[in-house]
N, C-alpha and C positions, 0 to 999 in steps of 0.2 A: 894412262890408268888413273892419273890423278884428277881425274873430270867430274866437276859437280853435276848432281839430278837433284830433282824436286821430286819430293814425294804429295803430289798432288795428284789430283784429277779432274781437269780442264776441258772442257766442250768446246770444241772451233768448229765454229760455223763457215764453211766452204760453198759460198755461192757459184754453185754451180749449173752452166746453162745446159737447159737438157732440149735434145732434138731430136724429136720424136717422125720413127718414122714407120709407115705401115698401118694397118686397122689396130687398133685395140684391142685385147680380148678378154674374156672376164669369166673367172673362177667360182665356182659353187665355192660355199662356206664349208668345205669339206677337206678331211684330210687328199694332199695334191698324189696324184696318182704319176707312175712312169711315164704314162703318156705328157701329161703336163711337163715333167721336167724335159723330155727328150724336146718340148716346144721354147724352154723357157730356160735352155743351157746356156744361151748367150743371150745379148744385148740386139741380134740383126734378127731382122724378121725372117724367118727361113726362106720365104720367097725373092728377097729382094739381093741384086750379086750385090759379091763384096767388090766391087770397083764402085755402085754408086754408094752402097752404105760407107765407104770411107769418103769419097767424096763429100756428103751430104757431114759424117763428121771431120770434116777437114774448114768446111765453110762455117758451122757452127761457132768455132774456134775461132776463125778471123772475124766474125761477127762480135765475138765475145772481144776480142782483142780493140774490133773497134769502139763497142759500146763504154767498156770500162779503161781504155788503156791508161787512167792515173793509177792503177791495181796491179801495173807491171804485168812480168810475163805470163800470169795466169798459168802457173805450170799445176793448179790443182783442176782447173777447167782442162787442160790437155790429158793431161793423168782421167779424169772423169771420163770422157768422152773414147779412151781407151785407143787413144792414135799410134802409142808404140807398141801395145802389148798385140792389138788387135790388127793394126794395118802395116804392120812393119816400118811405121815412120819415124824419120829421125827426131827428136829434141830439138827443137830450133835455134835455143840458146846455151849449146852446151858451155859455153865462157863466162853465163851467168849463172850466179846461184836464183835458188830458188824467191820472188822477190816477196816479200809480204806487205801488204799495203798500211801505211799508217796514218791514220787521217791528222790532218793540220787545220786547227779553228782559228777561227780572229781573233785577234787581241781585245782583248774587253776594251771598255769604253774608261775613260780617265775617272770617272765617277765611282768605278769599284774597287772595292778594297781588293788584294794583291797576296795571297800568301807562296812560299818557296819550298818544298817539299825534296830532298834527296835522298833517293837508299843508299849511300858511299859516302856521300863528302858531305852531309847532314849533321846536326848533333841537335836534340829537342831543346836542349839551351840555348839556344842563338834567338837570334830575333824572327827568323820565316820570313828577308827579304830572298833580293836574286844570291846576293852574295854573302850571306850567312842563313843557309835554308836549315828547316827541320830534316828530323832523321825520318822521322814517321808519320803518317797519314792521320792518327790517332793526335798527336801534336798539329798538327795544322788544322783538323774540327775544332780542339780547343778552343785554339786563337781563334778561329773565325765567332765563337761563339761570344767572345768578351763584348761588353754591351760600348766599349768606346770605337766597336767595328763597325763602319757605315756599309750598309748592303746593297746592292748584292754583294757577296764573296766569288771569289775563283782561287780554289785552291790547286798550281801548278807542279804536276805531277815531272821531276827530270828523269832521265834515262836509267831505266834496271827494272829491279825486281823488287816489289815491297811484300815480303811476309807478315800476314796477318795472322796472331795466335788466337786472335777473336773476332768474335764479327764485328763490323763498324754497324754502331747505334745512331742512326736518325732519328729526329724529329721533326714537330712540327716549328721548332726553335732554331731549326738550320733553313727554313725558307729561302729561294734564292739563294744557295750554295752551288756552284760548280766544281765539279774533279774533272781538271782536262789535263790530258799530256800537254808539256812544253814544246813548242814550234817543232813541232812534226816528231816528238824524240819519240823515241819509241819504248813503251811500260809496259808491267804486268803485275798483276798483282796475283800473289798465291797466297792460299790459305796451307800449304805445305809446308815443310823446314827442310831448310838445304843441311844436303850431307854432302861430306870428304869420303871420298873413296880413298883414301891414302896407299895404303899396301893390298895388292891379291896376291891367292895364293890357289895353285891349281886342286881342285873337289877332283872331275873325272874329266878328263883331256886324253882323246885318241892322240896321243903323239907322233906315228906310225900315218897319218892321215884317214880317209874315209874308210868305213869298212862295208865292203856289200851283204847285205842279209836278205835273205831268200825266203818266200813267206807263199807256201802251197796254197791252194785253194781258197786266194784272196784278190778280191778284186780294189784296188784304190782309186779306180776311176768310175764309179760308180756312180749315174746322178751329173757328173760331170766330164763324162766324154759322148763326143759325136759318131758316128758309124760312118768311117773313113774319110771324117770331117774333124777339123779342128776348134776346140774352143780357149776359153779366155788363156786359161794357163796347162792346157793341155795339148798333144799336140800327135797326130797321126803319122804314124813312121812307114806304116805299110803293112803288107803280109808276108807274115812267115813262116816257117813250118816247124820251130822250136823255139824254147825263150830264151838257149844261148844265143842263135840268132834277134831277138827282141832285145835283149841287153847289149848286144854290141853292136845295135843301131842307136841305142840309147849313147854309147859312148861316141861315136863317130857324130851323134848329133852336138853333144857338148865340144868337141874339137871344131867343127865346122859354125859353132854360133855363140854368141854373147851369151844369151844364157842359156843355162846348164840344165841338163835333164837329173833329175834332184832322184828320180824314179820312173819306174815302166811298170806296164802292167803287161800281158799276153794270154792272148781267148787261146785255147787251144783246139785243134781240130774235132774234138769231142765235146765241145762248149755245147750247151743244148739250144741256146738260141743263134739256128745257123746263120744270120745275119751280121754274127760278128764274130765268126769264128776267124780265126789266123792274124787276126789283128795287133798290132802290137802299137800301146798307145806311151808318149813322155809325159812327163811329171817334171813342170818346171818350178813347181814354187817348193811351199816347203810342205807344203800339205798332206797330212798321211792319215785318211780316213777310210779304213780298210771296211770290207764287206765280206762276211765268208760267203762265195760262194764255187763250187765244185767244177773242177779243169779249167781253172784260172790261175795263173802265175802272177803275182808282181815279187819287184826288186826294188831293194831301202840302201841310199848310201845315208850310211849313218854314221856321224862324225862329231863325237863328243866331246865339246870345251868350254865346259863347266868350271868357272873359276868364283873363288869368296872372300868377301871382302868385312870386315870386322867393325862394323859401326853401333855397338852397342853401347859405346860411350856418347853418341852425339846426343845433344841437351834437349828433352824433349819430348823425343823418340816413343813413342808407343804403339810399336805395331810397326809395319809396313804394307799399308793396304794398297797402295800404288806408288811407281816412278815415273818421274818426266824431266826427261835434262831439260837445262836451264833454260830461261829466256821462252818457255811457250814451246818447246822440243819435242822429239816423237816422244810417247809413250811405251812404257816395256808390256809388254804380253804377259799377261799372268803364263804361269803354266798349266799346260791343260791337255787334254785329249779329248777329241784327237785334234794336233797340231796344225794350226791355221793363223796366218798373219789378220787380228779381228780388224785393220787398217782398211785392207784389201780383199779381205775374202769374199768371195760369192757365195750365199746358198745354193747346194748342201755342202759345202765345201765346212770342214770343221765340226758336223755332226754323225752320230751315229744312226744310222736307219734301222737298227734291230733292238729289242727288247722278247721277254716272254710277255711279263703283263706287268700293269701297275699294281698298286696295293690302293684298298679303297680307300676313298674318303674317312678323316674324323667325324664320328658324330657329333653334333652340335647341337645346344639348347634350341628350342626355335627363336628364329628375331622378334622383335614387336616390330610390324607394319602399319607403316601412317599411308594413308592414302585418301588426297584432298578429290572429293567429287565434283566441286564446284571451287573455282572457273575450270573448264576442260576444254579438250580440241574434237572437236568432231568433223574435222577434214580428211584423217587416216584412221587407220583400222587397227594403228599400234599406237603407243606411247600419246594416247592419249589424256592420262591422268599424271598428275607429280607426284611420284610414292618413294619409300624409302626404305630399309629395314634398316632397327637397331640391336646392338649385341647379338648373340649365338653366333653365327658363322663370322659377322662383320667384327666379334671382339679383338682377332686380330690388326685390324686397321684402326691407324690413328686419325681422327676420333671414329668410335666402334658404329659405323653406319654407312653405309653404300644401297644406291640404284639395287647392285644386285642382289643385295639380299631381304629385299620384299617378295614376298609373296605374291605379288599384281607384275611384277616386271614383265617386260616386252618383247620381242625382239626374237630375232632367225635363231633358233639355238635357246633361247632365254628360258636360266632357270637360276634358282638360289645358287649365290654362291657356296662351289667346295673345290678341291683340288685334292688327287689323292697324294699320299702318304708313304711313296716310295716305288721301287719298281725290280724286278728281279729280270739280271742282264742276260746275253749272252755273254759266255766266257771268251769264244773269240772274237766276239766285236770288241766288248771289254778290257781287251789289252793286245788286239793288232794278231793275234795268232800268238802271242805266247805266251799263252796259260794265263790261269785266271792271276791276280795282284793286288794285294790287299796293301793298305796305308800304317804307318806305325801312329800317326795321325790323325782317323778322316774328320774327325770335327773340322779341321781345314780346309775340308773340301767345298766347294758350293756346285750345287748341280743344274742346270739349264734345264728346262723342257721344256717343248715348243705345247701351245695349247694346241689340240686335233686339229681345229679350224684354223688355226695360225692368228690368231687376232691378237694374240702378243704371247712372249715367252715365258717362262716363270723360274726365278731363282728359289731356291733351297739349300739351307746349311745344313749340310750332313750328320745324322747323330751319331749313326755308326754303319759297318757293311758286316754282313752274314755270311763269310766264301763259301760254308757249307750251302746253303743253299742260293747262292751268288745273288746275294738280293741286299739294295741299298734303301736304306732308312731314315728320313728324316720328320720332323714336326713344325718348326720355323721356314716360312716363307710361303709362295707363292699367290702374292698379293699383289706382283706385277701384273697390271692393265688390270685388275679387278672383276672381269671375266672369269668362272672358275668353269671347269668341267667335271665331270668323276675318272679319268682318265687322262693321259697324256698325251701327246701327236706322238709320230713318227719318228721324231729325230728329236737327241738331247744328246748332251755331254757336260763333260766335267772341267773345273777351274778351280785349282787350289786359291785356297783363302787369302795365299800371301803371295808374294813378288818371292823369282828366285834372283 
């Protein structure tokens, strides 16, 4: 319990090889219809069996293995290519951890100056050799900058973590400066602060263990099950003729396998689409993205251990907009609904497929459009001229001017940017089948919607929610990908503002 995180937010880039197998196939700019996803549930091409698609990702893997093998065991390329969840295969190294690669440069040439850098055993008053290094990265630009420094520099970064409360300022006056890690040691640098988890104490903990909760005319495999076929994390138990029978294939499934059926769903014999009537599908992650839809059962084991921890004295502190345990560590999941590991999850896994409608667009000033006629392109029939618009729609963006809010813009779909302004839910998509749920908070909220065409998502901080007429309201945001619509796609959901 007493384990340090970083409240930071880090991007790892995971070169990962992908092998591609099958025709390609290619989507209108339109919201994706059930047919698409019943095409586009897994990673295998429907046509092709699962003995050679695992084969073909079994060779990718030792191809990766050979290409890179100073990258170790590549267990984010094995993970990617989906060998245990998908083909049932073992970990080939379960005796090693996970390895991550850290790259080791050559020693500079005798002609460079030399600085020593440690987050531990540092102190900014030392001199920045090997054996009385600085504490901080910020002290070691310093010295490299003193004019009795002959250049180039290499400032040597040793082992840990260097929190930065500020950005590191370059110029044209650090010329030939390097930051490298020391002989292969391995660093990181956050712009976070570390917290002490010192003492928890239990919020809401099932003590009693899981509890099964039963949720009538709701489907949670939705978008994400096959018809008596299994995908990524779902998994076909058979036919049956009740959902006490469905659920306690669910549990013989968890006694008989590593992992665990988290939930079930079951068509029942009056399903209206008889193609999946008696069905009864697992739920192995933790995913709970229900669907109302009528003579459908699922089942939630749900096992609350909610514990809190008191860090409002660490120095610093404003806020908690993200955690990552130490050393470059997974990331915590904001909380959200519906409930999906964002590490791992497949679309639609973690959205909601129903709404009634959005709320329209803000009016806006008009922009002023610049638009140069000469030099132009007259090879295609679009984006032939450079145009721009400034202010009115664009005054949300820093600085107030985007592609799309000219009036001349281009393109499949292309119109001035807008984005509406809220959307009024269903109540049992909205909170899973039990009743609608309102926040003592929602300014904490931020809200996802996918754009119609899916050309990227849009966040939104919530200003407030209307239970009377189940309709969520906000004014800040959606200037992700800068594409606007007058509507929203298909699927969105919700992510509180803070870390629980």
């Amino acid at each position: 319990m007493g384990s340090r995180m970083i409240g930071s937010l880090q991007n790892h880039h995971n070169q990962l090889l992908l092998f591609l197998v099958g025709s390609i196939i290619f989507l209108q700019a339109s919201a994706l219809t059930d047919w698409d996803f019943e095409r586009f549930l897994d990673s295998k091409p429907k046509s092709v069996p699962a003995s050679f698609d695992c084969a073909a990702r079994e060779l990718a893997y030792k191809y990766a293995i050979k290409l890179q093998s100073f990258r170790g065991n590549l267990q984010s390329v094995w993970d990617g290519l989906e060998l245990s969840t998908r083909c049932n295969q073992t970990w080939p190294f379960p005796d090693e951890p996970n390895q991550r690669w850290i790259p080791r440069f050559p020693k500079p040439s005798q002609s460079t100056s030399v600085f020593y850098v440690d987050p531990t055993k540092g102190d900014d008053t030392n001199s920045g050799n090997i054996s009385f290094p600085f504490l901080t990265i910020q002290r070691g630009i310093q010295a490299s900058r003193s004019p009795n420094v002959q250049r180039p520099v290499t400032i040597f970064l040793r082992q840990g973590t260097f929190y930065l409360s500020q950005t590191l300022q370059l110029n044209p006056q650090d010329s030939g400066l390097t930051l490298s890690n020391y002989n292969g040691e391995q660093v990181f640098v956050s712009g976070g602060i570390p917290v002490n988890f010192s003492e928890w104490y239990p919020y809401n903990v099932s003590w009693n263990g899981p509890k099964l909760v039963i949720y009538p005319n709701t489907n949670n495999v939705w978008g994400r099950a096959r018809s008596q076929g299994d995908t990524d994390y779902v998994r076909f138990l058979g036919f049956f003729n009740t959902s006490d029978q469905c659920m306690a294939a669910c549990a013989k499934f968890s006694q008989m396998n590593t992992m665990q059926c988290k939930a079930w769903t079951f068509h029942t014999e009056q399903y209206t689409d008889t193609a999946w009537t008696r069905q009864c599908f697992a739920v192995l992650d933790d995913t709970w993205s229900p669907t109302p839809q009528g003579n459908i059962t699922s089942g939630r084991y749900v096992d609350k251990n909610i514990w809190v921890s008191d860090i409002s004295s660490t120095e610093g502190l404003q806020g908690v907009p993200g955690l990552q345990q130490p050393n470059g560590g997974k990331r915590s999941i904001r909380a959200r609904y519906p409930n999906a590991d964002t590490e791992v999850a497949q679309f639609p896994e973690g959205w909601m497929p129903e709404f009634v409608k959005y709320l329209p667009p803000k009016n806006y000033s008009q922009a002023i459009t610049v638009l140069v006629q000469n030099p132009h392109r007259t090879d295609n029939i679009m984006f032939q001229y450079f145009t721009l618009g400034m202010n009115g729609p664009c005054s949300i963006f820093t600085p107030p001017e985007s592609y799309w809010c000219s009036a001349n813009c281009s393109g499949g779909g292309a119109g001035v940017f807008e984005t509406p302004q809220g959307v009024i839910y269903v109540p049992a998509t909205f909170s899973g089948g039990a009743g609608d749920v309102t926040w003592t908070h929602p300014e904490e909220v931020v809200v996802h919607v996918w754009h119609p065409a899916h050309w990227a998502s849009w966040m939104y901080q919530l200003d407030k929610q209307l239970p009377a007429s189940h309709t969520l309201q906000w004014s800040f945001g959606g200037f992700q990908g800068a594409r606007g619509a007058i509507v929203g796609g298909k699927w969105w959901r919700m992510v509180r503002g803070q870390c629980i």
